[in-house]
Structure formats: C-alpha cells, structure tokens
C-alpha positions in Angstrom: 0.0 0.0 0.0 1.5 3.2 -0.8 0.8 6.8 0.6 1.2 10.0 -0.8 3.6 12.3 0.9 3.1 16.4 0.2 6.4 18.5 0.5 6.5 21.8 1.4 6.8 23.4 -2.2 4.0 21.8 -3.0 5.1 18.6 -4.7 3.7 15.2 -3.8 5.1 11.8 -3.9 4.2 8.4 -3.6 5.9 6.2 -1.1 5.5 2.9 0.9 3.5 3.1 3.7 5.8 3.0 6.7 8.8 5.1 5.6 10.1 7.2 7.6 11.3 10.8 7.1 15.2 9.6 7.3 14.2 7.2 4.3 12.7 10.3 2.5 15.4 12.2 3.0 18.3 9.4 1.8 16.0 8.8 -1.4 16.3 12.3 -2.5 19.6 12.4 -0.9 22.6 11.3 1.2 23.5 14.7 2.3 20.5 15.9 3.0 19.8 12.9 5.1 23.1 13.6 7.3 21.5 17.1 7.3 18.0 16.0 8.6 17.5 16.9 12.5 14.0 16.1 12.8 10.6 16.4 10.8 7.1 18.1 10.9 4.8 15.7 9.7 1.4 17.2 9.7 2.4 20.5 11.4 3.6 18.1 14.2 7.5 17.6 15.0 8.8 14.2 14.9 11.3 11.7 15.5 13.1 11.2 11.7 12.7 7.7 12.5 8.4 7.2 13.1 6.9 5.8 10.5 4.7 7.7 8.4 1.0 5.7 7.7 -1.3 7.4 5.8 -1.2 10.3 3.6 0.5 13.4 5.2 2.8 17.2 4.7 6.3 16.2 5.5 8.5 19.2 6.2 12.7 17.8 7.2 14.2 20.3 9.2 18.1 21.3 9.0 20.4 22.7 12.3 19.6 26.1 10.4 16.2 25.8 11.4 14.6 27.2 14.7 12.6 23.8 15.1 15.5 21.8 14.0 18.0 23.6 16.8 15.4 22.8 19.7 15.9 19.3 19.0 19.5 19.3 18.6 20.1 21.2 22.0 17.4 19.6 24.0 19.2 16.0 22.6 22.2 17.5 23.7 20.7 18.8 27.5 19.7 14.6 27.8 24.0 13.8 26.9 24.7 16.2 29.3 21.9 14.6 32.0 23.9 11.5 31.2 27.2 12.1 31.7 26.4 13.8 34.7 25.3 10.8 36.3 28.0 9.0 35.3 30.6 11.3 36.9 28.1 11.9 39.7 25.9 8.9 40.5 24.4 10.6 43.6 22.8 13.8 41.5 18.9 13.5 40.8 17.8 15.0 37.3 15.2 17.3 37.1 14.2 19.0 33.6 16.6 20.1 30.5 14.8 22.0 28.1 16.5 23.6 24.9 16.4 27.5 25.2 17.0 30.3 22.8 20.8 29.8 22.4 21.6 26.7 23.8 19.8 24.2 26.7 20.6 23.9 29.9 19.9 20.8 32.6 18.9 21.2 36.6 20.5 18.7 39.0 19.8 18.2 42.2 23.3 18.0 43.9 24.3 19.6 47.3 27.3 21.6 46.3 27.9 23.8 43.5 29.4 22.7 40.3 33.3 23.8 39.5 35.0 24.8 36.7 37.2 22.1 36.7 33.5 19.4 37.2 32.4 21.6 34.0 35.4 20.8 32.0 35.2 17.2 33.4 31.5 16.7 31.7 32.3 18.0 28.7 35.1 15.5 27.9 32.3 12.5 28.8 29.5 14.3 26.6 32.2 14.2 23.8 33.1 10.7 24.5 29.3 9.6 24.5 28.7 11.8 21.4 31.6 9.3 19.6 29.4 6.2 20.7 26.5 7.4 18.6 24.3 5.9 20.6 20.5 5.5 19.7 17.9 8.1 21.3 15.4 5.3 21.4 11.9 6.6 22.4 9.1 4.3 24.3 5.4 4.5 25.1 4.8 3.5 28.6 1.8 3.5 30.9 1.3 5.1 34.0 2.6 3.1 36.7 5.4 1.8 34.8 6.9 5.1 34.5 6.3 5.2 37.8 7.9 2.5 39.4 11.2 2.7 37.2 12.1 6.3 38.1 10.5 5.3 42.1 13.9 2.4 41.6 15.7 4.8 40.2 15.1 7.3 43.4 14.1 9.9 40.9 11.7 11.8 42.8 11.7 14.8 40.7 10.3 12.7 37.8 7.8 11.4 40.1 6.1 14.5 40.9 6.3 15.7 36.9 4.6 12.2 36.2 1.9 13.1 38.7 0.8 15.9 37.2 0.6 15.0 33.3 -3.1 14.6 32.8 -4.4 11.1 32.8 -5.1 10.9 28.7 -1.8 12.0 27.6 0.7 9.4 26.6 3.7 9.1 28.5 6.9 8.4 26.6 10.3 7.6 27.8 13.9 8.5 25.6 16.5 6.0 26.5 20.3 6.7 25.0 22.6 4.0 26.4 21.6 3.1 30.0 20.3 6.7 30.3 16.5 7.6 30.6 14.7 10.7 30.4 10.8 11.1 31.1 10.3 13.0 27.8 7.9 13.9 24.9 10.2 14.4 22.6 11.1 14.7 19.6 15.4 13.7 19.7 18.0 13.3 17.1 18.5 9.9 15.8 22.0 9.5 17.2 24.5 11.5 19.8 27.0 11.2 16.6 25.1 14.0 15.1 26.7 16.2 18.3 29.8 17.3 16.9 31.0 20.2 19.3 30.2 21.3 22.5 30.5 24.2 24.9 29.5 23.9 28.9 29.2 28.1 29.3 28.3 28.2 33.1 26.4 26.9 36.0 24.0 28.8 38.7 21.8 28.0 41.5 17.6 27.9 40.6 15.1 27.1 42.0 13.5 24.0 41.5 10.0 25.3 39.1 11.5 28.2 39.3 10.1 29.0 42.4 12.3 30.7 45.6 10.6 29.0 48.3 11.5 25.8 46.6 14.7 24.2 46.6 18.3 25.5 45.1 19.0 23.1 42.5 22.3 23.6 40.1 22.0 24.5 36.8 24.2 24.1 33.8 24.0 25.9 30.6 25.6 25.0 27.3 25.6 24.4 23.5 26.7 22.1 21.2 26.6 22.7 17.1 27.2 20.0 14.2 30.8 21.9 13.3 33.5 23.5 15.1 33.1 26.5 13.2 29.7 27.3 14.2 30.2 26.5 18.0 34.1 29.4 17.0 31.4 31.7 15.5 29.0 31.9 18.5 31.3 31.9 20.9 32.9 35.1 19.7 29.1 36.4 19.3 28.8 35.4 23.2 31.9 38.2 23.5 30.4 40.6 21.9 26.6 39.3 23.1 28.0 40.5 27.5 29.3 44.1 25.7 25.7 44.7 24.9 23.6 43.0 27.5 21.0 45.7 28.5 21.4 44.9 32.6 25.1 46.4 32.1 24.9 49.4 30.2 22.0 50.5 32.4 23.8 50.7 34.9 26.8 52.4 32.7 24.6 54.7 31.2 22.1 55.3 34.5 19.1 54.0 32.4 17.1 52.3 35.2 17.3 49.8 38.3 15.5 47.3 39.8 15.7 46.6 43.5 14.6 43.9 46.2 13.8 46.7 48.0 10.7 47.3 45.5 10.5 44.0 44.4 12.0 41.3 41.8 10.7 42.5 38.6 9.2 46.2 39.2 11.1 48.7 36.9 12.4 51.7 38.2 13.1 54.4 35.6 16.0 56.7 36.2 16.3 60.2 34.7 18.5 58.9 31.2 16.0 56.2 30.5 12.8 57.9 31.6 13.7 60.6 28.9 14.1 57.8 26.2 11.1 56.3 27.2 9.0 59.1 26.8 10.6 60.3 23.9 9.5 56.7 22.4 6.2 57.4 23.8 5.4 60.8 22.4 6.2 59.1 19.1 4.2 56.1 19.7 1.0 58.4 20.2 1.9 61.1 17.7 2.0 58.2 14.8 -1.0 56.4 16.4 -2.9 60.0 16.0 -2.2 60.0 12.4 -3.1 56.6 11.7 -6.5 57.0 13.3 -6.6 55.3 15.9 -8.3 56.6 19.8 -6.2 57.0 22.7 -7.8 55.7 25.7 -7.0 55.2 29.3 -7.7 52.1 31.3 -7.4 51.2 35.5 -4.9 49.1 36.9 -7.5 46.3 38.6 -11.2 45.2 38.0 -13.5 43.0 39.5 -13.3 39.7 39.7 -15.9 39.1 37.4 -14.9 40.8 34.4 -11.7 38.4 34.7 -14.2 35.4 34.7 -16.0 36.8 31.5 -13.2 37.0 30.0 -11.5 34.3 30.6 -7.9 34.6 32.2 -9.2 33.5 35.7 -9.5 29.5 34.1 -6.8 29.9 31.2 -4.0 32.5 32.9 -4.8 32.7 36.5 -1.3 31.4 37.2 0.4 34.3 35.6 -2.1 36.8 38.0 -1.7 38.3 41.3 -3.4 36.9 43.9 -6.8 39.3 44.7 -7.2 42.2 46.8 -9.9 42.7 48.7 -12.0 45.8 47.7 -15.4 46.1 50.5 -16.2 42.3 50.9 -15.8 42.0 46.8 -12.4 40.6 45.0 -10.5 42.6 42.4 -7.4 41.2 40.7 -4.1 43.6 39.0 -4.6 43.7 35.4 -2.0 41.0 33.6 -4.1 42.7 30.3 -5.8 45.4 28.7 -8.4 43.9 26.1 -11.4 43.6 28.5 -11.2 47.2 29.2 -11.2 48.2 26.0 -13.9 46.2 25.2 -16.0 47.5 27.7 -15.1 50.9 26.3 -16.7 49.6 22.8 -19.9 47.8 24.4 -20.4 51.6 26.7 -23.1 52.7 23.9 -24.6 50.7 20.3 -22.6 50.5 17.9 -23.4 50.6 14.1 -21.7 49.9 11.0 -20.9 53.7 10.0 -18.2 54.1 13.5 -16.1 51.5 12.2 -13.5 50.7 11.8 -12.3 51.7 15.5 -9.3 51.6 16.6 -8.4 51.9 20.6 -4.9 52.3 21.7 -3.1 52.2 24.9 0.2 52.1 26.9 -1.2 50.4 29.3 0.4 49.2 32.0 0.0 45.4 33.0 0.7 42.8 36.1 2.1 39.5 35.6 3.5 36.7 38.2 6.6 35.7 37.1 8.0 32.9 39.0 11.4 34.2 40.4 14.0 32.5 38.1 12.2 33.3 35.1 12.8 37.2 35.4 15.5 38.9 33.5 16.3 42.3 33.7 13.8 44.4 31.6 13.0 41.4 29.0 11.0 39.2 32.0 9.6 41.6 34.7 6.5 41.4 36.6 5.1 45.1 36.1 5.2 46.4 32.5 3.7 48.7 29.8 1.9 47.0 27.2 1.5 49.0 23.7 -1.9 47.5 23.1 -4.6 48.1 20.2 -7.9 46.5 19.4 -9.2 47.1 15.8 -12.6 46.5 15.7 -14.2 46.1 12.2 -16.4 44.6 9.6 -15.9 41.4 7.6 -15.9 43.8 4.6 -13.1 45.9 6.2 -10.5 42.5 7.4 -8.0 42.6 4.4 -7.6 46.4 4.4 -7.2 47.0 8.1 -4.6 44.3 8.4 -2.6 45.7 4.9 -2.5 49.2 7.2 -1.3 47.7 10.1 1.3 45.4 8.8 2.8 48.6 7.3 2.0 50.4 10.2 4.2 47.9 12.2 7.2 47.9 9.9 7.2 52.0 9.7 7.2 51.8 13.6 10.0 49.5 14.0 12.1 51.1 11.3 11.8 54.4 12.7 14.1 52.4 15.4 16.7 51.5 13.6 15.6 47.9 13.1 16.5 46.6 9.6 16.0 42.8 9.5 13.3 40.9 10.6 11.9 37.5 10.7 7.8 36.7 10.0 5.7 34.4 10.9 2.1 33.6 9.9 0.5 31.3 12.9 -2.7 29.1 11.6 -5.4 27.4 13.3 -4.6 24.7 15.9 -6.9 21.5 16.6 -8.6 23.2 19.3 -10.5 26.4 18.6 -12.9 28.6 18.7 -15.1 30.9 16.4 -16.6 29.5 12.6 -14.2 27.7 10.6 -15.6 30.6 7.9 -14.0 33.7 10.5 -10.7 31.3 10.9 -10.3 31.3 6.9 -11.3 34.7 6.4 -9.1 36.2 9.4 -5.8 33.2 8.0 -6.8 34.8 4.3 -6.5 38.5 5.2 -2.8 38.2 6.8 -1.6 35.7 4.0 -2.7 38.0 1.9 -1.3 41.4 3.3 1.9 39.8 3.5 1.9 38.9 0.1 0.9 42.1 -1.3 3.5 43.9 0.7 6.2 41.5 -0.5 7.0 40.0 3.0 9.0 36.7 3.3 7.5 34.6 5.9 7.2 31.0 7.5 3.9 29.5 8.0 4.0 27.8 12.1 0.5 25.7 11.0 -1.4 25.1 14.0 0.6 27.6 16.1 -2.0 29.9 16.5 -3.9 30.4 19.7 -7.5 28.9 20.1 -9.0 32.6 19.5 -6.9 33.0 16.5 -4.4 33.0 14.1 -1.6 35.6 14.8 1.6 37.0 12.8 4.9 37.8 14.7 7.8 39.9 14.1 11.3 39.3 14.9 14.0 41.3 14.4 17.7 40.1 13.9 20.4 42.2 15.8 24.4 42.1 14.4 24.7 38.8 15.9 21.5 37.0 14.6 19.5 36.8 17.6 16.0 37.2 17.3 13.9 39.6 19.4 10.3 39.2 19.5 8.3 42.8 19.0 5.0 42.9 16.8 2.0 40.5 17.4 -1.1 41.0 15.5 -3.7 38.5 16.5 -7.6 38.4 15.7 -9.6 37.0 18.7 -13.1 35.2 18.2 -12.9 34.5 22.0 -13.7 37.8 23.8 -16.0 39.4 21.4 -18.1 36.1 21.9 -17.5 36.1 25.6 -18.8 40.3 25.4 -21.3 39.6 23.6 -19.7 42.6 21.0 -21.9 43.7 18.5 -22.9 46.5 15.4 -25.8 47.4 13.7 -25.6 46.6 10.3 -26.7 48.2 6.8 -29.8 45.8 7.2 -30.3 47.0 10.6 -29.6 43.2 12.0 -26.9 43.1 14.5 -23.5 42.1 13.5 -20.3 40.6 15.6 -17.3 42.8 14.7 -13.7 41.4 13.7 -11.0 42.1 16.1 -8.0 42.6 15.9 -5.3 42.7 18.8 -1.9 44.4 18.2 1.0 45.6 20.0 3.5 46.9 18.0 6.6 47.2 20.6 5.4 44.3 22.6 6.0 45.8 25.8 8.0 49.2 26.5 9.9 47.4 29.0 11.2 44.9 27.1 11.3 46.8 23.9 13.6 49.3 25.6 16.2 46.4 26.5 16.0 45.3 22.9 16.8 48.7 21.9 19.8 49.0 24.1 21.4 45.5 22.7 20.3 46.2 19.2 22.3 49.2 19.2 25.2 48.5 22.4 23.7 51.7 23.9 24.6 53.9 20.7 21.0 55.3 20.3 20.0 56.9 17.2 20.2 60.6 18.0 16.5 61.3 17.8 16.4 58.9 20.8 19.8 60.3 23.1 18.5 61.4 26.7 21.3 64.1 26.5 22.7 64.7 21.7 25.4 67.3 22.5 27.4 67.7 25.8 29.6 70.9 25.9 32.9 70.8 26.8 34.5 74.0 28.0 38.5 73.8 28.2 38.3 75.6 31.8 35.7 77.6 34.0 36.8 80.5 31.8 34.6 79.5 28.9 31.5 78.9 31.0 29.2 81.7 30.0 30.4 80.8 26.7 29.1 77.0 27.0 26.2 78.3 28.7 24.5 80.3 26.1 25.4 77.7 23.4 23.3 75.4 25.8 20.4 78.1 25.5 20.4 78.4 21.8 20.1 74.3 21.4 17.7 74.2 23.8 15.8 76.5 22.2 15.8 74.5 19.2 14.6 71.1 21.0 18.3 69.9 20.8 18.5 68.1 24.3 22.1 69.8 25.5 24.0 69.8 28.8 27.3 71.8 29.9 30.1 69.8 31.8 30.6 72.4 34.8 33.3 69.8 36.0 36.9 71.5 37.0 38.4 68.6 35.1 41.1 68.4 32.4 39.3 68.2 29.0 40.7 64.9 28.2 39.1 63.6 31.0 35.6 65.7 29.9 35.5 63.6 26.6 36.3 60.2 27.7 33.6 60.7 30.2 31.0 62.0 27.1 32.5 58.5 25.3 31.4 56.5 27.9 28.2 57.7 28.5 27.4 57.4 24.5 26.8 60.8 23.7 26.8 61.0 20.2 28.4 65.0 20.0 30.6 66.9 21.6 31.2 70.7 21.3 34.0 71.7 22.5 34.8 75.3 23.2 38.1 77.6 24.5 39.6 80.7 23.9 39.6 80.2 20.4 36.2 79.1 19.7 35.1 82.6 21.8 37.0 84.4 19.4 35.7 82.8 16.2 32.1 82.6 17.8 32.2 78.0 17.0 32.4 75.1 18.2 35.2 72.6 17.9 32.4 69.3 17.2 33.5 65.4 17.7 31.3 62.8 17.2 30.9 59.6 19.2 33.2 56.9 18.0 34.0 58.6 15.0 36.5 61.8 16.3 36.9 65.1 15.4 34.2 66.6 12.6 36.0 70.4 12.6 34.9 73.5 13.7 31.5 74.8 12.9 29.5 78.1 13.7 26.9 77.4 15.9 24.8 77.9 13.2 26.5 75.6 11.0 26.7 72.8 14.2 22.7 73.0 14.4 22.7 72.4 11.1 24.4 69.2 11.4 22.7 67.6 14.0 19.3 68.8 12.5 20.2 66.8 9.5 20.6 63.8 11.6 17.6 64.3 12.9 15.4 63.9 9.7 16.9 61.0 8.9 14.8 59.3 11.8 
C-alpha cells in the first residue's frame, strides 16, 4: 500500500507506507539525510525515525532551522543529564529543556558545580557523542513510568509524572543506559553532536520558584561543526558588551531593586527621557493613523476576569486578589477587557467602524522568580496595546494598514532585519471555521501584497486565532520578538460585541489585537542590545554635551546650551573643574553621540570645535553651522 507524501513546495510523492522521514530524505539524498535533524509531519514535529501511515505534509528540518535547533540542543541537555550521572551517581535530574541559544539541565546536587566538574562533563558528553548511541523513544503507561524512576530514586520525575493529565501518553527516551521522562522529539543518534560548549552553571530554583529548593544548573551548547560552536562563541563576547542589565547601569538608564520588588522597573532620569521620547512618538504616529487614545485602570473586578476568561486559562500568571469592601478585584495581567468594555459603553453601528483603541497600558504579571531577567522578563510592564474592531468587509484592508503600520514603527528604530511568521489554526479552537479562513486569508494576503517573506507555524496559532509575529535580527542574529497582530473570536463572543448593520440586524465585529513594541519594558532592552547603547540621535536622553577647556569659557558654554535648547536639541554643559581629556572620555562613555567643545579660540571665532561619538573630530563649525548638522541627523529618523 502506498501513501502520498506532500512537501512543502507543493510537490507530492508516492511512497511505501511506513517510511520514515530519514528514508525520504536518503532517497532524495545522502547529504540531505546527514542534514536532517527532525521532521514536521502534519504540522507536528517528529522523530526522523516514526513511520509515516497514511497520507500526510512532511517538512525535514536542518540545524539552520529554529525547530531543527530545539531538537538538537534539547538532545544535547539529555548527553549532558547523562554524563552527569556517570561522573556523579548521587545527582537526581530534574528538567533540561533547549532555550534560545543553547539548553541547559537542573540537577539536584548539594554543592555547586566547578570549573574544573564543567570541564570534566564535557570531555564524557564528547566521548558519548563518539558512541553514537541510539535516542530510542518508548510509550509506557502510568505506573510503569512510575515504578522505574521510584527504583531509580528519581523523585523529581515522580512529581512531573503526577501531574501530566491522565489521557496523555507518556513516553520515555533512552540513550545508552540513560533515561529521560520526555515527549520528545530527539535526534537519531549522539553522533550528530559534533562540538560542545559547557558556558556556566548557577543556583535555581526548583519550578522556578524561591521557596523551593536550590538546584544547580548548567547551561551549554553544542553545534554540528567546530566553526559554528568558533562563530558563537565570539558572538557570546560581543553578546555580555551589549547585554541591556550592564549598560543600564553604565549609562544610569534604570534599576531594579529587592527593595521594591523582583521585577518592578524603576526608571532613572536617562532612561525615563528615552522612554517618553519613544512614547510621544508612539502616540503622535497612532494620531495619524486614526486610531483613539484611551486610558484604562490598573484592577477590576473579579468578574470581568471570569467573563473573559484569564481566571480559568491564565490565573497562574495573575496576582493573587485584593480585597475591595467584601468584593475581590485582581491587577490587570491585560488590557483587552477594558477596552472592550469601552466599545460595548453605547450601540454601535456599522458607519463608526473601523475603530481603533490604543493604549500604553500598563500590566501585572506573576513571574516565578527564576524566570525574570532584567527588563525582557519583569513582573510590572507597559503594554502598547490596540484592538481594531471592524467589519468582515473591512479585514483585508485594516490588516494591509497595520502590517505597514508595524514595519514603519520599528524602522523608525533603527531595526533593519526581521523574521515573520504567519500562525494558523490549531486542533482546538474557537469561532466558525468561515471567521478562521477569512481572518488566516487576510494576513496571507497582506503579507503577500507587501512582499513579506515569511514562514507558515501551522497550527501555532492560539485557540481565539491565528496571529503574525515579528522578529528582528540584531548584528549577531538573535531574534527579538516585537510585533504580534492577532484576531480573537474569544472575547468578542465572551462580550457579547456587536454593530448594527446596513440591514439594521446586529452584527459581531472582527478584532483585531496588536501591540506593536510588545512591551516598552522589554522593547527598551532590545533597543539597548540592538544598538550597544549607541541610540540613534532622535532617541539620546542628553545629543550634544559641551565641553569648556576651563571655567573661563562657561558663560560661553552656557548660552550655546540656551540656543540648542531652544531648538529642542537636548544639551548639557560639563561644569566639572576637570582636564578636557578627561571631559570627553567621560562624554565617550556615556554614549553621547556629540561633543562641542569650546576655549579661547572658539570665543574668538564665535564656534564650536564638534566630535562625534566613535568617530573623532568633525572640525569647527559656527553654531549655526553645528545645528545644522545635527538637525540633518535628525530627519533622517
């Protein structure tokens, strides 16, 4: 019996039933087979080594591929587990997921890891890796998954077991006399792990969670060449110069301190003036693109949270309630009910829409304790949230206008490269198959007409529907997630949302949820990696700082800081008694992309000697002529 195998361009073969995607793969080709990490068959990633039954979309993914790396490093997270326990038989294993750059593995061992234990595990995982030994994958019931890891004394495993839900199937991944409680998929063989790089270890807690117990964890990566493992490790260099939790504090952007609380932002002078420089923007462009600013509060009742939803699918990630005269209110984790309710406050008909609702609204998350990272993970942030609410008639267009709406945004930042993806319909949804294809059409379809390469995640879209991200790539390829626009059929159902039609009938409206920088928070410490601190002028918290050679030339320095000023070019005088040497390496290290510098001969001349961050001297310039300059700059925005 054969089956009929659709590839991703489109073609479709015939092949016996029971191949597998490693036997497609060495039929077109040896070196693609070597190449092939895992599969998608069906929009679901596999083992290259299940057998394919009945008709199906095969998709073989490479290293190169995001899908394809999460295998690779979460294959490589189960080596390390394993060599682990061989060097140290007394460790329990906890979880080793892959991460964005790597994986990492928890153990449960009462004193630290050393440099000298990481070098020591490395050496095994590389003689294991030689041994290509077989990740072999079973289906096991309940209580036999149980009683191994109870003889293994894996009691971590034991309470992961406990709570899988009772119709999911339980499946094991064995690689020499190692096994792992795991769904999968793995490589085919440790042989495919060619290098590999243990980069630290740290205490967490176990689940993340401080009133748990310290485990150790151990971070690495491995890649299928030398070259790539030479490549990212010089990125990792370069990767700490940029890390946004350092140049805050270099640069006096912001803090964030137990004293407060883990994960509450506090924004200092520098950073504050950034931020609502990037806010004035974000409003003045969402003026001209129609859209309504609105305000929402900070906590509602507990009802609208049942209405809507997040109190059964996202109560974890909530604050617990407070307690508002005998009635329960809970912190906002986000803004869509609100601005709902703003749309059902009065009837609605056909002729007000489009509308568009927009807010920096500010929104409370938990976030387990380990999970937080400086400004990307935090527990308090500012959401740049919009709903679109339209007709069925108005979809396509409102989604071509935001989709250039999002890219005009994010250029204005500097950002150049970006990565798309289109997410469709998973297996459980809501709303009318008719809304899903209609909603799935109008962002295929945008995309297309704007000429925007994406990748198509099928199934990845949430149960209220399907979505597209935006990435963008930084200098060393990493990906930052920013734009999501995502139509919801859940909470306009949920609302009961409505609009009087042409034919007078009432009508549920498309929406539309957006946020363009994701969160300000967050998009703040992308914009510090992106650019190592060097903001574009338009966004410097202080674009010229004035040097005068000595006290001498303060009155001097002074008025040249009233005539920027006066033209909305954020100055400030150094009134420091220091050498001017030391004067500009202090302007170099705070970033500040001009210096004027002025003595006894710029007085005379009536200029400015002007230097540029990174780049040195420019000349001497009128202050005229200086303006000039930097107002040039400026347009370029």
């Amino acid at each position: 019996m054969n089956i009929k195998i659709k590839f991703p361009d489109g073609n479709i073969k015939e092949y016996p039933s029971g191949i597998c995607a490693l036997e497609v793969a060495q039929g077109i080709s040896q070196g693609l087979a070597d190449q092939t990490i895992a599969a998608r068959i069906n929009g679901r990633l596999v083992d290259v080594n299940l057998p394919i039954r009945q008709d199906a979309s095969l998709e073989l993914l490479k290293f190169e591929s995001e899908a394809g790396q999460e295998v690779y490093w979460h294959s490589t997270a189960h080596l390390m587990a394993q060599a682990v326990q061989q060097l140290f038989p007394e460790v329990k294993v906890t979880i080793g997921p892959a991460i964005e750059n790597g994986f990492y593995y928890d153990f449960d061992k009462p004193v630290p890891f050393t440099d000298e234990d990481l070098l020591a595990i490395e050496q095994r995982m590389q003689e294991l890796a030689k041994q290509n030994l077989e990740y072999k994958r079973s289906e096991v019931s309940r209580n036999e998954a149980m009683e191994l890891f109870r003889q293994m004394g894996e009691t971590y495993k034991l309470e992961i077991l406990a709570e899988i839900p009772e119709n999911e199937t339980i499946s094991l991944y064995k690689q020499g006399e190692f096994v792992d409680l795991c769904r999968g998929p793995h490589i085919i063989h440790t042989g495919k792990i060619k290098s590999i790089k243990l980069l630290k270890t740290s205490g967490a807690y176990w689940r993340g969670d401080s009133r748990n117990k310290m485990l150790q964890r151990i971070y690495g990566i491995s890649f299928p060449s030398k070259k790539l493992l030479k490549k990212h490790l010089s990125d990792l260099e370069e990767a700490k110069k940029r890390d946004h939790r350092r140049i805050g504090i270099d640069l006096d952007l912001y803090s964030i301190s137990d004293e407060i609380g883990p994960g509450l932002v506090l924004w200092h002078p520098n950073g504050a003036m950034i931020r609502n420089i990037v806010e004035d923007f974000w409003r003045k462009e969402h003026l001209k693109a129609g859209y309504k600013l609105v305000y929402s509060p900070h906590i509602g009742k507990k009802q609208l949270w049942e209405t809507s939803g997040h109190l059964f699918f996202y109560k974890d990630s909530m604050f617990a309630p407070l307690d508002v005269e005998g009635q329960e209110y809970y912190l906002k984790p986000m803004n869509c009910p609100f601005h709902i309710a703003i749309y059902n406050s009065q009837r609605r008909s056909y002729r007000e829409l489009p509308l568009r609702l927009a807010e920096l609204g500010t929104v409370y998350r938990y976030e387990k304790s380990g999970a937080l990272h400086g400004l990307m993970r935090v527990r308090g942030f500012t959401q740049d949230d919009a709903h679109l609410i339209c007709t069925e008639d108005q979809v396509e267009l409102e989604v071509e206008k935001l989709i250039k709406f999002s890219f005009m945004m994010l250029n204005s930042f500097g950002f150049e490269n970006y990565q798309v993806y289109l997410s469709t319909k998973p297996e459980k949804a809501v709303g009318e198959d008719k809304d899903w294809q209609i909603a799935t059409e109008s962002l295929m379809h945008a995309l297309h007409h704007q000429n925007i390469t994406y990748s198509v995640d099928e199934g990845g879209g949430a149960f209220y529907g399907p979505k597209i991200d935006i990435k963008i790539k930084d200098a060393l390829n990493r990906s930052w997630q920013c734009t999501t626009i995502q139509f919801d059929f859940n909470l306009p159902a949920r609302f009961n949302m409505e609009y009087t039609g042409a034919d007078n009938a009432p009508h549920r409206p498309f929406v539309l949820h957006r946020a363009l920088l994701g969160s300000v928070e967050r998009f703040f410490g992308t914009l510090i990696e992106y650019h190592g601190g060097n903001f574009p002028l338009w966004l410097c918290p202080v674009q010229v700082k004035i040097l005068p050679i000595s006290d001498n030339f303060l009155e001097y320095a002074q008025m040249i800081e009233s005539e920027l000023l006066q033209h909305e070019i954020r100055a400030e005088v150094d009134y420091r008694n220091e050498k001017i040497g030391f004067k500009i390496r202090a302007a170099e290290l705070q970033k500040i992309p001009y210096m004027f510098i002025v003595g006894a001969k710029e007085v005379e001349n009536q200029q400015v000697a002007v230097r540029r961050h990174t780049e040195g001297d420019l000349g001497s310039y009128d202050l005229a002529g200086a303006i000039e300059l930097l107002q040039s700059e400026l347009k370029k925005k």
